[in-house]
N, C-alpha and C positions, 0 to 999 in steps of 0.2 A: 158407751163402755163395752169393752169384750167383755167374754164368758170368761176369761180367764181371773181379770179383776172382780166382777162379779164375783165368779165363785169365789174368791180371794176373801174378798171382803164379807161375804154370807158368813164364812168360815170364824173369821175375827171375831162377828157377832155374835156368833155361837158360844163360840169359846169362851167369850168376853161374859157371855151372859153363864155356862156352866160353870166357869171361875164363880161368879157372883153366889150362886146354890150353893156349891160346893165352901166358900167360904160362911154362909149364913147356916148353915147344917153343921159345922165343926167336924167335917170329912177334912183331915191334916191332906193325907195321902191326895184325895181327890185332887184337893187345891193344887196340892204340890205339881201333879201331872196335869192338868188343866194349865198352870202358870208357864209350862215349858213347854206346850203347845202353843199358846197367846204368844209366846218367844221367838219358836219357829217361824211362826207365821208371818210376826210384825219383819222379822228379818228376813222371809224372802217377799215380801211386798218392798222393804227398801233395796234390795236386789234389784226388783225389776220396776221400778220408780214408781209403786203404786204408793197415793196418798192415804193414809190409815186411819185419817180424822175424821174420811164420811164412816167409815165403820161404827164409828161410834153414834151415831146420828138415830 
């Protein structure tokens, strides 16, 4: 795997997991900016043909 997916996918997890806080804390705003991160991201992973399913892993 490059750094580039790596970082990609590190990124995902992140996000994936500060959405998750952000929704279990009832931060609306958080979420809300958290969710359109998780968005950018999963969209340029299928840009550049990165699989998004080990992120979740």
């Amino acid at each position: 795997m490059d750094a580039f997916t790596a970082g990609l996918l590190q990124r995902i997890r992140t996000t994936e997991s500060d959405l998750t806080k952000a929704r279990e804390t009832g931060d609306d705003f958080l979420a809300d900016v958290e969710q359109g991160e998780l968005d950018d991201l999963r969209r340029l992973a299928a840009e550049h043909g990165v699989e998004i399913s080990a992120a979740s892993v």
